[in-house]
C-alpha positions as CSV (number, residue, x, y, z in Angstrom):
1,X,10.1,2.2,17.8
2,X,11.4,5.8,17.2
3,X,15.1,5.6,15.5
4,X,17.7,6.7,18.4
5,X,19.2,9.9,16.0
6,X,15.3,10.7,16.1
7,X,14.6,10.5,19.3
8,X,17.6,12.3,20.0
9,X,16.9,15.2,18.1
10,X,13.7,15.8,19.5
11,X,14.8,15.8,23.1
12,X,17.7,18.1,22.1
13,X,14.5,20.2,20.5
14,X,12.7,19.9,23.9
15,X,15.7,21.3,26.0
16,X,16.8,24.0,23.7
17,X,13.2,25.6,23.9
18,X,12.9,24.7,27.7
19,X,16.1,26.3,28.3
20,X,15.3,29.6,25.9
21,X,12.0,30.0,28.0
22,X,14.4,30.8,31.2
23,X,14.6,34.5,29.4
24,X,10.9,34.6,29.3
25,X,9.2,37.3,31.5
26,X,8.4,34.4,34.7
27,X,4.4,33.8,33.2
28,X,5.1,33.4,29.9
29,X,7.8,31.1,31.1
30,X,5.1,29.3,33.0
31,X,2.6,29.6,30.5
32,X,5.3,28.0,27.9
33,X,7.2,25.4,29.6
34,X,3.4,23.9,30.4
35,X,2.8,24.0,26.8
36,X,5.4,22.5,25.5
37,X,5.3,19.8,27.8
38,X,2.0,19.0,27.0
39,X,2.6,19.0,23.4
40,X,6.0,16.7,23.3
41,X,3.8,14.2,25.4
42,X,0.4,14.7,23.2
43,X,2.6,13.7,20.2
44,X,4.8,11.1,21.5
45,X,2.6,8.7,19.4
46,X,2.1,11.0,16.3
47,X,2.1,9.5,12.7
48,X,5.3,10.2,10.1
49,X,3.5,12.8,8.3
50,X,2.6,14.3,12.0
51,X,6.1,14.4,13.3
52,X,7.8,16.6,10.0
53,X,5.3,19.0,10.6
54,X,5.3,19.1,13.9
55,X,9.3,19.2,14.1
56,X,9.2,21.8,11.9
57,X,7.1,24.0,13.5
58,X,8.8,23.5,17.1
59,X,12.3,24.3,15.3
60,X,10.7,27.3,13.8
61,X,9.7,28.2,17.0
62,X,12.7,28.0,18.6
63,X,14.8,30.0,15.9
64,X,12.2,32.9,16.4
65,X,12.4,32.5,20.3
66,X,16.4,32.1,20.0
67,X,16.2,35.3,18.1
68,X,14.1,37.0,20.2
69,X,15.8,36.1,23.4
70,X,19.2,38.0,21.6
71,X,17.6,40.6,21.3
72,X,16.1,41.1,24.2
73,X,19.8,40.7,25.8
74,X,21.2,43.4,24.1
75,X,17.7,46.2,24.1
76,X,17.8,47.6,27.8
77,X,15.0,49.4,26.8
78,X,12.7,46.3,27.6
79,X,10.9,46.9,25.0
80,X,11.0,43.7,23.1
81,X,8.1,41.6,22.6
82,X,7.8,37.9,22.5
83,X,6.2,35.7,19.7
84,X,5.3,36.3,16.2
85,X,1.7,37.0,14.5
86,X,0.4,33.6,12.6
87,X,-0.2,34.3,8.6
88,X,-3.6,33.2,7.7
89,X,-2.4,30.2,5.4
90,X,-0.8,29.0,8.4
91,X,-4.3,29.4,10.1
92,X,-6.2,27.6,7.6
93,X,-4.0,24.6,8.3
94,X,-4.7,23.9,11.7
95,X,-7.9,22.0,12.6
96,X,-10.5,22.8,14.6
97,X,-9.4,21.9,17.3
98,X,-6.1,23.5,17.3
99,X,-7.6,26.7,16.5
100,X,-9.6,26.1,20.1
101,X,-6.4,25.7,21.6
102,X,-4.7,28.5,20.2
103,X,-7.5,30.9,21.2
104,X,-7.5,29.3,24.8
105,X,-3.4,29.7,25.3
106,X,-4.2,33.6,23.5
107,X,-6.9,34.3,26.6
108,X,-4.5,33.1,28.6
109,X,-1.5,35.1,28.0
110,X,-3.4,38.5,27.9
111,X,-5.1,38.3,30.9
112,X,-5.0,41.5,32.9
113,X,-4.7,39.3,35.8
114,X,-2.9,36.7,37.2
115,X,-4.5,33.8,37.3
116,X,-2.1,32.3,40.6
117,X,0.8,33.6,41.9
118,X,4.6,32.6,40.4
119,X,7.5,33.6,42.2
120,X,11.4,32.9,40.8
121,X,13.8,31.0,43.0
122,X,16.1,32.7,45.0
123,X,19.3,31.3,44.7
């Protein structure tokens, strides 16, 4: 069983990037939440070795998205964009069937249409 600090840590990791995806344009907060949901569950079982890597990664991604979100605040341009190109060492370490995924979520997000209708709460 996962330490309590550990487990911890990555639920505080889970609700910092949940929460950061609120400043999202409404389908790429879709499209996110989703994913990150799916991939805390997929891992809930993952190895040692599988964890650092993937708890690094997920707290990279929320620095850059943390970041992002600032400055998306303060440009009332709305010209920022979202995410961050992948280097191709970082490509050469997924596996074959990550790099499936990742093209799948990339078809995703750019398609011209949507794919079903998402409307904000009115509060």
């Amino acid at each position: 069983m996962a330490a309590p600090a550990h487990v911890s840590r990555v639920r505080s990791l889970y609700k910092r990037i949940l929460v950061l995806h609120r400043f999202l344009p409404i389908d790429l907060r879709a499209l996110g939440d989703q994913y990150v949901k799916d991939e805390f569950r997929r891992h809930k079982n993952a190895s040692a070795a599988e964890v650092t890597n993937f708890m690094t990664e997920w707290e990279n991604y929320k620095n850059t998205l943390q970041t992002q979100v600032l400055e998306s605040v303060g440009d009332q341009s709305s010209s920022v964009k979202f995410g961050a190109n992948l280097s191709d060492g970082k490509l050469g370490d997924f596996q074959n069937d990550q790099i499936g995924q990742l093209y799948e979520l990339m078809l995703e997000s750019t398609k011209p249409n949507r794919q079903f209708n998402i409307q904000e709460d009115s509060k």
